[in-house]
C-alpha positions in Angstrom: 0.0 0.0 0.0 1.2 3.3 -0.7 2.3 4.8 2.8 -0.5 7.0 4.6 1.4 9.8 5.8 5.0 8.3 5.9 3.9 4.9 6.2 5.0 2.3 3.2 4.3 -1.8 2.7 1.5 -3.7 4.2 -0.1 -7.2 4.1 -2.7 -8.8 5.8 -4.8 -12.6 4.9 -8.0 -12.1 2.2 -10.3 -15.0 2.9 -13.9 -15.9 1.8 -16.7 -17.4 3.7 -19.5 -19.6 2.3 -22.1 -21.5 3.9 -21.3 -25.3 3.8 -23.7 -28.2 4.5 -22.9 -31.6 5.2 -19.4 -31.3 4.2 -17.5 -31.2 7.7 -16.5 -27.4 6.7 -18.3 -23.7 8.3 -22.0 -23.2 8.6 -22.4 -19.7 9.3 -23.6 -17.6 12.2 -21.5 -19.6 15.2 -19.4 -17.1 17.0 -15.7 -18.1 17.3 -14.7 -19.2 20.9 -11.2 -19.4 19.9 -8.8 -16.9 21.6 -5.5 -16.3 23.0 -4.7 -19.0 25.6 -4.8 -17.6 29.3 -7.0 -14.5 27.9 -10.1 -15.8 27.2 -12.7 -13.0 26.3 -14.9 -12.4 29.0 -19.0 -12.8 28.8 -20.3 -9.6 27.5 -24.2 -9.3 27.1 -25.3 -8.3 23.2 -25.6 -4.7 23.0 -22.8 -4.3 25.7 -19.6 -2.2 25.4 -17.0 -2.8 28.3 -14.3 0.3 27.6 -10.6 -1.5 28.2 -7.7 1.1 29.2 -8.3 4.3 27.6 -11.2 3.0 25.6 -9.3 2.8 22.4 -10.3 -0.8 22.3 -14.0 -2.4 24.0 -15.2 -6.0 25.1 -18.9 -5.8 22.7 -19.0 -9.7 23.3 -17.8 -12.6 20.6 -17.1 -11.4 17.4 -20.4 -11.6 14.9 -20.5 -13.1 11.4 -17.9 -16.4 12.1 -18.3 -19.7 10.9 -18.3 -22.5 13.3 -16.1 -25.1 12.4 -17.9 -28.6 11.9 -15.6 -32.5 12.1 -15.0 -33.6 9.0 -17.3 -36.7 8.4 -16.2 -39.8 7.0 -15.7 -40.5 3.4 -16.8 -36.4 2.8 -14.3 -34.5 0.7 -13.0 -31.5 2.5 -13.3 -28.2 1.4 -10.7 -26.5 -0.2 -9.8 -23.5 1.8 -7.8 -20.4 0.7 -6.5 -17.5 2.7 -5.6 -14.4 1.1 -3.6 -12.3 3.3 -2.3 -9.0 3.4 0.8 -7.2 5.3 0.9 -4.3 7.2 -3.0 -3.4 6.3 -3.8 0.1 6.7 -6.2 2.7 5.0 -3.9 5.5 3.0 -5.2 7.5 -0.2 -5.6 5.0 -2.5 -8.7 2.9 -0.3 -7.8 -0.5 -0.8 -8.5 -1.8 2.7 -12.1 -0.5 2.2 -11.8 -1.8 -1.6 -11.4 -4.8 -0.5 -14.0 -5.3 2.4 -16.3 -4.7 -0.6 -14.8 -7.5 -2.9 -15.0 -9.8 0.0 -18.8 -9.0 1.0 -19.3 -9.3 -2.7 -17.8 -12.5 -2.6 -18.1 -13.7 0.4 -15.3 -13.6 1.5 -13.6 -12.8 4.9 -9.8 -11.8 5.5 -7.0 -11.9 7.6 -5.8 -8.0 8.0 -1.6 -8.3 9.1 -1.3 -4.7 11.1 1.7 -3.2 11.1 2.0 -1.5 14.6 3.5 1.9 13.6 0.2 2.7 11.5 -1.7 3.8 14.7 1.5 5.3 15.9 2.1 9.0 15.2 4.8 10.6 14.2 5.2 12.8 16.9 4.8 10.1 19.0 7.4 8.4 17.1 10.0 8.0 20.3 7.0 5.4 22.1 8.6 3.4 20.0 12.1 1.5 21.2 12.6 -1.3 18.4 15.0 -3.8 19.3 18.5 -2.9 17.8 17.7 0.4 16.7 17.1 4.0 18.4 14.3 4.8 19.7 11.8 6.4 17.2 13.2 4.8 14.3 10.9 2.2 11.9 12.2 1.2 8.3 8.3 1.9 7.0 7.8 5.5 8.9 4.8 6.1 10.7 1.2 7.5 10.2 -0.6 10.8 10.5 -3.7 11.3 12.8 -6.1 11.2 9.1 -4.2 7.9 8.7 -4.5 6.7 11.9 -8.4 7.6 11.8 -9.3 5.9 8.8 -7.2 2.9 9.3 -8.9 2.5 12.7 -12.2 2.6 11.1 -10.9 0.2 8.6 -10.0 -2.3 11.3 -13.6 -1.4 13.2 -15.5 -2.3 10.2 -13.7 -5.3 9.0 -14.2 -7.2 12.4 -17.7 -6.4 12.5 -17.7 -8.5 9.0 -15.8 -11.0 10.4 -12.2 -10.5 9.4 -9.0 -11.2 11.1 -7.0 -8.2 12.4 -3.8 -10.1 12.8 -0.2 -8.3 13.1 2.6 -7.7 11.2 4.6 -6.3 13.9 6.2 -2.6 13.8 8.9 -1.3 12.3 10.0 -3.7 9.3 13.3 -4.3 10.0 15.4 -6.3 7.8 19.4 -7.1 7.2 22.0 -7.1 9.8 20.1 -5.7 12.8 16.4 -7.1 11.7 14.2 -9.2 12.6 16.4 -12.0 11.1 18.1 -11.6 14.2 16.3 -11.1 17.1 16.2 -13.2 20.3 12.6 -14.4 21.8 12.6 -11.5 24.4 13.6 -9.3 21.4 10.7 -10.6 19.5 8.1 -10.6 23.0 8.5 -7.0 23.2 7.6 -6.5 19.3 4.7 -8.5 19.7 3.6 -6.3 23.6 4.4 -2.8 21.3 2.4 -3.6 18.7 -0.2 -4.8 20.5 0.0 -1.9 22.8 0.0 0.4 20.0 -3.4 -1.1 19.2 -4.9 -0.8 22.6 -3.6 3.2 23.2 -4.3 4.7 19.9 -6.6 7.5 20.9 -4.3 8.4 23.5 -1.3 8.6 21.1 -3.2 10.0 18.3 -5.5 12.8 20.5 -8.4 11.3 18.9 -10.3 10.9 21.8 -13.9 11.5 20.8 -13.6 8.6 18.0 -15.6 4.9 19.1 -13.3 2.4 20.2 -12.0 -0.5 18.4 -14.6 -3.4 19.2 -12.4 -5.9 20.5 -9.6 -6.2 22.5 -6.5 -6.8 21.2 -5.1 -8.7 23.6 -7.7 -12.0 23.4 -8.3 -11.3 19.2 -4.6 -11.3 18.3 -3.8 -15.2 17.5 -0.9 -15.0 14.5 0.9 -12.7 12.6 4.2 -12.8 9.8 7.0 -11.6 10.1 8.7 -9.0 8.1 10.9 -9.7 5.3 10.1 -13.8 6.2 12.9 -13.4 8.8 13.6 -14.6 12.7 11.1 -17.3 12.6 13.4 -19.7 14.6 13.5 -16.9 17.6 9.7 -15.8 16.8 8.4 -19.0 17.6 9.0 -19.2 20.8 8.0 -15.8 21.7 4.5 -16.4 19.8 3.9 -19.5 21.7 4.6 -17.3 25.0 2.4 -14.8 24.4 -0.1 -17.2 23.0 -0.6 -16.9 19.4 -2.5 -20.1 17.5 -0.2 -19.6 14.6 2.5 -18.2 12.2 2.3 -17.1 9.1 5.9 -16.3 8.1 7.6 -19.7 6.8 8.5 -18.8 3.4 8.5 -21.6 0.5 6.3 -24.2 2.1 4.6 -26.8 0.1 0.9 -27.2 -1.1 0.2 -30.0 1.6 -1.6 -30.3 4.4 -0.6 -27.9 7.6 1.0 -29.0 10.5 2.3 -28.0 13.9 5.4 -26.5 14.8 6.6 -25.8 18.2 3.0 -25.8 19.2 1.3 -23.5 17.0 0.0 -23.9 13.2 2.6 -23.6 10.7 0.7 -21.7 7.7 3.7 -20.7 5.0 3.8 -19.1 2.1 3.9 -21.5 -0.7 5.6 -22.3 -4.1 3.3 -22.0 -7.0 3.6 -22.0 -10.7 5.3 -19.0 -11.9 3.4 -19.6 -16.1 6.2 -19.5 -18.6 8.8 -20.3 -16.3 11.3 -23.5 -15.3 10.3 -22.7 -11.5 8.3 -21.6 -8.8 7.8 -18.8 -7.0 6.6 -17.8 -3.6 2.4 -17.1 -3.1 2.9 -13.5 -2.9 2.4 -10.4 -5.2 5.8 -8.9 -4.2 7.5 -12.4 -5.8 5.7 -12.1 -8.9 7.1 -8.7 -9.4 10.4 -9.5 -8.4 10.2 -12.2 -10.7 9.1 -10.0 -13.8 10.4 -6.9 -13.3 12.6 -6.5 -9.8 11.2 -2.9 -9.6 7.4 -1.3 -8.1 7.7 0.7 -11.6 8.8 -1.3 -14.8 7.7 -1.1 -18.0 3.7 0.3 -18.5 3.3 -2.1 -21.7 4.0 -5.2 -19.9 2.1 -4.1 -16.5 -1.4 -6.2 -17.8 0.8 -8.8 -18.9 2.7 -9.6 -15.3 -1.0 -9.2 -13.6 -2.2 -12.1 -16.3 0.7 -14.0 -15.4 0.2 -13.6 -11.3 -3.7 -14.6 -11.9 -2.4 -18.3 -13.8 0.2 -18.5 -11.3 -2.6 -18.3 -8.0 -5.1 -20.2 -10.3 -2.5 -22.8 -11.3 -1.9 -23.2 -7.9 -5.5 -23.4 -6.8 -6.7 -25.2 -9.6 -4.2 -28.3 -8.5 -5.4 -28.4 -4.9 -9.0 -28.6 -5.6 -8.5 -31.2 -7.9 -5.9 -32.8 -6.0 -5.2 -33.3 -2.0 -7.7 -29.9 -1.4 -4.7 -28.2 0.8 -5.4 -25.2 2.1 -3.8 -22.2 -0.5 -2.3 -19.2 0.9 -2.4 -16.1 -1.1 0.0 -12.9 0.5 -0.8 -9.7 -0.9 0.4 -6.1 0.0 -2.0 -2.6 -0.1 0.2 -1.5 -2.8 -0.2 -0.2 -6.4 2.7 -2.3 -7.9 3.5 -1.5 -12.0 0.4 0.4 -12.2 -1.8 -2.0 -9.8 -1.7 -5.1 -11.9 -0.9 -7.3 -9.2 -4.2 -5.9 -6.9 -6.5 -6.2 -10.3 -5.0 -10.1 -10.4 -6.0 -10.6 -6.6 -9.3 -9.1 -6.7 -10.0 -11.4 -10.1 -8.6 -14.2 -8.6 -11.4 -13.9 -5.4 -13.8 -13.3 -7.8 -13.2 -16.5 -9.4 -12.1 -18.7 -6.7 -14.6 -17.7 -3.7 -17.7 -18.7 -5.1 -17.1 -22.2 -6.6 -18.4 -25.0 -5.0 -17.1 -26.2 -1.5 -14.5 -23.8 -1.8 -14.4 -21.7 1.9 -11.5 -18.6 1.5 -11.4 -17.9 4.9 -8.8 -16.2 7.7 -5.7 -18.5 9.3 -7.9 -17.9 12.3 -10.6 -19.6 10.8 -8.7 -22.2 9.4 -7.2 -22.9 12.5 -10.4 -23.7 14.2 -11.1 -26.0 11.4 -7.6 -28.1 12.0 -8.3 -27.8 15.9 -12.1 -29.4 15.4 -10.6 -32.5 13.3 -9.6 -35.8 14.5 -5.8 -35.9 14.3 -5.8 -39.5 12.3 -8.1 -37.8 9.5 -5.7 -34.7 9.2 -2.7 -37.5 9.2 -4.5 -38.9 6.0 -4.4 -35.7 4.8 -1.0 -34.6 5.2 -0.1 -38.4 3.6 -1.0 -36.7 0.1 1.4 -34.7 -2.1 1.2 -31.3 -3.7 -1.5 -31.8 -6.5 -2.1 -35.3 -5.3 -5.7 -37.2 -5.0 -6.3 -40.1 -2.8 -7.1 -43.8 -4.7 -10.4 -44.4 -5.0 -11.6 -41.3 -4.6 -12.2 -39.8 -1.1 -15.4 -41.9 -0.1 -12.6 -44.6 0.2 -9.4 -42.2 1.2 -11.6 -41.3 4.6 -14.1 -43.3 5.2 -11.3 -45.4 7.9 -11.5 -48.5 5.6 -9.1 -47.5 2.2 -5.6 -48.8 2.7 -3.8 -45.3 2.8 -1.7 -45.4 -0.2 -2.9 -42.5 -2.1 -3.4 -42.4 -6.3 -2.6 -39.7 -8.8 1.0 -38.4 -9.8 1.8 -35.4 -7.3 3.0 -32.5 -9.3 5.9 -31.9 -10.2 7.0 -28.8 -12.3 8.8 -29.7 -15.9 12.0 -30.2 -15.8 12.9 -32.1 -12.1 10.5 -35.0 -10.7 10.9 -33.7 -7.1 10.5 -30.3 -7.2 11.5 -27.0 -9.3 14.3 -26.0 -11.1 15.6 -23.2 -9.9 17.7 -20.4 -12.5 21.0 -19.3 -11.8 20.3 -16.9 -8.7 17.2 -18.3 -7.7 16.7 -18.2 -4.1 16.4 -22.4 -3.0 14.1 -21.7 -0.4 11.2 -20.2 -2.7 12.2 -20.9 -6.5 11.8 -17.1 -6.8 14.4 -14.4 -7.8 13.8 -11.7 -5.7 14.8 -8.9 -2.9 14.4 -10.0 0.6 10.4 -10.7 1.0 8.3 -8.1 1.7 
């Protein structure tokens, strides 16, 4: 997203919601019960609003419009889920948080929104700030304005009325020698208690005391983030698991398979996906796709339609071989940003607009998907890790889970031209995403 103010990149999950029957996947209109362990959201009667701290954030009760998460029933298909996702979401000038509210009520879809601390942070407030390894006051993405700060805030209001996730993204956007790559678990503990008190004292900071409060608090809704630049997850861990977070979004290169757990919490990467026209694979995010096709936010204007084409294939590539496959969950990253003329945001927006609605497709938030994994037996989601990127069970998934099919799974996994067991990667690719690119974004 272009910065509000002085504030630059941003991210945060786009997921869709539909109403599923019978299928072991989200009938709608459960609340979600799932919160930060230890900080279970207290009781709040409907039409209540329990003012926390300085009342830039409120207790209004469970948050409306989630799905509740249903066991997936024997021999039933599941559904294919996909999570678009976007970093450091905030509301600047060019409206894409709002935009794309409307493109998921539209579609039904619901989002995971990654908040990048800083953007309720203003800059003369800028020394509340004490990032670890740098001065106080300093952030590698700026911070907001008060206009900035207001309309993100009703951004984030609005979009967990709908029933999006307001996730994090941390603060400051540190990367290279003193970043994030870098950081030690108390390093990491005290991004993760800035940013969320960032959240919970943004009237204070920003003087706009007269504005409603957020309608949640921060400190129960706040479950997973990614980190910046896909750095310091080995440090990160840890500190999420401490203060409580269900998952992590900021493995780069993972697989289309089946998620699992590490150190506790859900492991939900980025993933390779086809990269059309090329020997390779490249990471599910916008920024790789660019980085990919023209390793600059403004390359040529006569090929921008052509890259956005080419991102869309990619994402559908990648979708279209799960659904017909092992029906892993897809993750999508995206930034607010207006990339080579805003091809890639025109691809995303295309690609909800054809993935969202198909049958027993649910794009939802990691939040949401993590209630689904919690509700299922493990030995069913063991049967579903068993089976390879683009890979569908033998005889068909009646068999595959009904608890009476033999396990060994039928289909070729897929395998991009060139190597059986994975992509070939060009001279300067980087091996741990089959993309050519800057650090991620």
């Amino acid at each position: 997203m272009a910065a509000p103010a002085k504030v630059t990149a941003s991210i945060a999950a786009a997921v869709a919601l539909a109403a599923i029957a019978g299928c072991g996947g989200f009938p709608r209109g459960g609340p979600s019960h799932h919160t930060r362990k230890g900080r279970a959201a207290p009781h709040v009667p409907a039409g209540t609003v329990h003012l926390i701290g300085d009342g830039s954030t409120a207790s209004t009760g469970e948050q409306p419009n989630q799905p509740t998460p249903v066991r997936l029933e024997p021999g039933k298909r599941p559904p294919q889920f996909v999570v678009f996702s976007w970093d450091g979401a905030g509301e600047d000038g060019q409206r894409l948080f709002s935009h794309f509210r409307a493109v998921g009520k539209k579609y039904q879809a619901t989002m995971t929104f990654f908040l990048s601390g800083v953007y309720l942070l203003p800059e003369s407030k800028r020394e509340l700030y004490a990032p670890p390894r740098h001065a106080p006051g300093t952030s590698a993405i700026g911070f907001n304005d008060v206009q900035g700060i207001k309309d993100t805030v009703t951004q984030m209001r609005g979009a967990w009325q709908e029933g999006h996730e307001i996730g994090t993204h941390f603060n400051g956007h540190f990367c290279g020698p003193r970043g994030v790559g870098v950081w030690t678990t108390d390093e990491w503990i005290s991004e993760i208690e800035q940013a969320e008190g960032f959240v919970k004292r943004w009237k204070t900071n920003s003087g706009l005391t007269s504005e409603q409060p957020l309608p949640f608090d921060y400190s129960t809704e706040l479950v997973g983030g990614r980190a910046p630049c896909l750095e310091g997850r080995r440090n990160l861990l840890p500190a999420a698991r401490a203060m409580g977070f269900r998952y992590d979004a900021s493995s780069p290169g993972g697989l289309q398979t089946w998620p699992r757990k590490t150190g506790g919490i859900w492991d939900f990467p980025l993933q390779a996906i086809p990269l059309p026209g090329r020997g390779f694979e490249t990471l599910s995010m916008d920024y790789n796709f660019l980085a990919n096709q023209s390793g600059t936010t403004h390359g040529d204007r006569a090929r921008h339609a052509t890259w956005g084409k080419q991102m869309l294939r990619g994402v559908m590539a990648g979708f279209e071989r799960a659904y017909h496959g092992n029906r892993a969950p897809l993750f999508i990253g995206d930034h607010f940003e207006s990339w080579n003329g805003g091809t890639y945001m025109a691809a995303v927006e295309q690609a909800i607009r054809t993935i969202c609605l198909r049958k027993s497709v649910r794009c939802v938030s990691f939040k949401q998907l993590a209630d689904w994994l919690d509700a299922q037996q493990p030995e069913v989601l063991d049967r579903l890790r068993a089976l390879s990127v683009g890979e569908s069970p033998r005889g068909g998934w009646a068999s595959y889970l009904s608890g009476t099919a033999d396990g060994a799974p039928d289909g070729a996994p897929y395998a991009p031209a060139g190597r059986p067991d994975g992509p070939v990667l060009p001279a300067g690719a980087d091996a741990r995403t089959g993309s050519i690119r800057p650090a991620a974004q």
